[in-house]
C-alpha positions in Angstrom: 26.1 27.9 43.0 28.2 28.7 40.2 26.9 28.9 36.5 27.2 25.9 34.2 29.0 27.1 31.4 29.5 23.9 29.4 26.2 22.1 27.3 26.7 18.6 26.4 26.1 17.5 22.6 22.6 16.3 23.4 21.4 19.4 24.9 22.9 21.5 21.7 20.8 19.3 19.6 18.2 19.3 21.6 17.8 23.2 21.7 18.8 23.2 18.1 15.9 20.9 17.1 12.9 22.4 19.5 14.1 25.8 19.2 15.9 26.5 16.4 18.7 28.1 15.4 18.7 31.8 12.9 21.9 32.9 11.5 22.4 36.6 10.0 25.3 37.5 8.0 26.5 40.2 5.5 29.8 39.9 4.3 31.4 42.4 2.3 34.7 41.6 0.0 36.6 44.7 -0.7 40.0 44.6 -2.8 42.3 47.5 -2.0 39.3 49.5 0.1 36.4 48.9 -3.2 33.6 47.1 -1.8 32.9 44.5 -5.3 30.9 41.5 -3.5 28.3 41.6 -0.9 26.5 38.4 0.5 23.5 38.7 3.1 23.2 35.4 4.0 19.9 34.4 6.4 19.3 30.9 7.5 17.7 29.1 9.4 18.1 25.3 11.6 15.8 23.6 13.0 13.3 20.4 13.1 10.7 20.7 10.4 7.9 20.4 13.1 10.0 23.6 14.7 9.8 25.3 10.9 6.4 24.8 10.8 5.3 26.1 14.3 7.0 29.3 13.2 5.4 29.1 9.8 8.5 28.4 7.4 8.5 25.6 5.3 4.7 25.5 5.0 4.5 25.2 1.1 7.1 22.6 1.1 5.2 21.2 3.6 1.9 21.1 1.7 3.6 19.7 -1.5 5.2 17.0 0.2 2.1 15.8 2.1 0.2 16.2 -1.2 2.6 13.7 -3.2 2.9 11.5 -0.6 -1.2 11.2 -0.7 -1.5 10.6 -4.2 1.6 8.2 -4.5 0.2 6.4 -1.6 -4.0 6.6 -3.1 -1.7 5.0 -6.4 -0.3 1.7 -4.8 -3.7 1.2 -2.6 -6.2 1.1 -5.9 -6.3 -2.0 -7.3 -6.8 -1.6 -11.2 -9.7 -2.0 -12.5 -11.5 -1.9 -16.1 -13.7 0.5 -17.4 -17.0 -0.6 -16.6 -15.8 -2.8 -13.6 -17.5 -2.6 -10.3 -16.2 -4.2 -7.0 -18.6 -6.7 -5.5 -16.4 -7.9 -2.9 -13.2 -7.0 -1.4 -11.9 -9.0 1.3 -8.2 -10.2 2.5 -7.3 -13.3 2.0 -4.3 -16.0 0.3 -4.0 -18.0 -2.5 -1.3 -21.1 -2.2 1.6 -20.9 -4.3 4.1 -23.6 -5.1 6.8 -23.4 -7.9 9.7 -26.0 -7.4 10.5 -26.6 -3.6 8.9 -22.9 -2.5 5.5 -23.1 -1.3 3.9 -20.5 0.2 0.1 -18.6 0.9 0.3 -15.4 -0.7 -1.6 -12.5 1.0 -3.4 -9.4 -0.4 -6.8 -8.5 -1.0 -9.1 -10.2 -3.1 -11.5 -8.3 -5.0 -14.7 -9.7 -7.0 -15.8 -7.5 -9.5 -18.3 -8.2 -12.4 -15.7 -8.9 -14.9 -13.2 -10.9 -13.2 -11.5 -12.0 -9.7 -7.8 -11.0 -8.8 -5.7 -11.2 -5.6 -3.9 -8.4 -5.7 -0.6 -6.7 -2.8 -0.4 -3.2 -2.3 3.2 -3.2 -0.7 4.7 -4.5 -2.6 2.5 -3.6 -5.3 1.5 -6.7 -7.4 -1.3 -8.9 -9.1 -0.5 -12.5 -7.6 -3.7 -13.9 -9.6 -5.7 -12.9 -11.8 -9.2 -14.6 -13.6 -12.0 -13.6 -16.0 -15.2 -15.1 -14.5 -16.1 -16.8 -17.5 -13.0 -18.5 -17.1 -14.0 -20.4 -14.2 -14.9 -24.0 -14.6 -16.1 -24.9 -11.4 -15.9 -23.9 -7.4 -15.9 -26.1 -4.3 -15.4 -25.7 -0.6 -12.9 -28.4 1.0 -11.7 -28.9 4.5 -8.0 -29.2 5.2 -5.9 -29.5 8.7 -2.9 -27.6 9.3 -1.3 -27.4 13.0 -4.3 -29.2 14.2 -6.5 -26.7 13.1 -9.3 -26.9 10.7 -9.6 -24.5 7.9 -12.1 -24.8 5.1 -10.4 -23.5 1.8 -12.2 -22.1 -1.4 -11.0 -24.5 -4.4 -11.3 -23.2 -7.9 -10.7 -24.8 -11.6 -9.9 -22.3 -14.2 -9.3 -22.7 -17.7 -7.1 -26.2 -18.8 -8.2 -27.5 -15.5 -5.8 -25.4 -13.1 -6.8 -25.5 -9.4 -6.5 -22.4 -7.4 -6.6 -22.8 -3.6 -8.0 -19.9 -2.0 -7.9 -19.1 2.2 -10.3 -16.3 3.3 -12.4 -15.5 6.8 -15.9 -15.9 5.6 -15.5 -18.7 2.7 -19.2 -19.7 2.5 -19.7 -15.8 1.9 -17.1 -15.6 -0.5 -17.9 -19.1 -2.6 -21.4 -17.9 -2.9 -20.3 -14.2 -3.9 -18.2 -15.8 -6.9 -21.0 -18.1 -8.0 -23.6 -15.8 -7.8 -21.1 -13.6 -10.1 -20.2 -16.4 -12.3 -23.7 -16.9 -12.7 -24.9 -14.0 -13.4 -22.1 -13.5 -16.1 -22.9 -16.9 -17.5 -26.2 -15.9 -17.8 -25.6 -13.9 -20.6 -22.6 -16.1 -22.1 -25.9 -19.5 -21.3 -23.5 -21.8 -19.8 -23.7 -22.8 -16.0 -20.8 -22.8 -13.6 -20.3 -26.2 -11.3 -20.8 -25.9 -7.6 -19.9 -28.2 -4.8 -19.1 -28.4 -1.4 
């Protein structure tokens, strides 16, 4: 058997990434036998899991992982108000339809006791938003689509807008908004119209 002397590419990057790869170098300019600049140059090449294992990189490491968390905790809180407390979160679609485009936009919709909003953390938006007192009236309506039925949460906000809502449990959620409403009118003394 003889020895193989030649690597292909992959195996050179393979070695290079699970291994690693440490260069040492000084280097020493002299002009006319003076020594006048010296480099010591130390580097090392390598996957960052590699760096890691070997315990470089580990502050790096930490910082990164650490932005990443609170970039990622700032798109997933929906913003809320001072004061405001989530009743219900739960994912759902609102129907959208500007022109020719019509379309169910998804997110999460969140109940609080101030208001209801659909809102998208990737990307990050606020598709609709209401203040409870600003609903007029909620009802519960059957619809067909691909010859399925789906019940779908209807609601009229202020100057009569409908909003059609698509969610899992819509008796749940119909009932968490006018218990909401309710208790919001309650200290407003005006009554919110339900119907199914």
């Amino acid at each position: 058997m003889k020895p193989e002397t030649e690597n292909g590419l992959v195996d050179v990057l393979d070695r290079l990434v699970n291994k690693g790869l440490i260069l040492n170098a000084d280097l020493i300019i002299s002009v006319a036998g003076i020594p006048l600049i010296g480099i010591n140059l130390k580097a090392a090449l390598a996957s960052i899991e590699t760096m890691l294992d070997y315990g470089m990189m580990e502050a790096w490491d930490l910082k990164t992982r650490e932005w990443y968390a609170n970039e990622l905790a700032k798109k997933t809180c929906a913003p809320l108000f001072e004061n405001e407390e989530i009743l219900l979160r739960t994912f759902g679609s609102l129907y959208y339809s500007q022109g020719i485009i019509t379309t169910w936009r998804t997110g999460f919709w969140y109940l609080t006791n101030k208001r209801l909003f659909l809102w998208s953390k990737e990307p990050t938006q606020m598709f609709f938003e209401t203040y409870l007192d600003q609903i007029e009236s909620l009802s519960v309506s059957a619809e067909t689509y691909l010859s399925k039925e789906r019940q779908v949460v209807n609601l009229q906000v202020n100057c009569n807008k409908v909003v059609r809502i698509r969610v899992s449990e819509v008796a749940a959620f119909a009932e968490a908004i006018a218990k909401a409403c309710e208790k919001k009118t309650c200290e407003a003394s005006s009554s919110l119209l339900v119907t199914t």
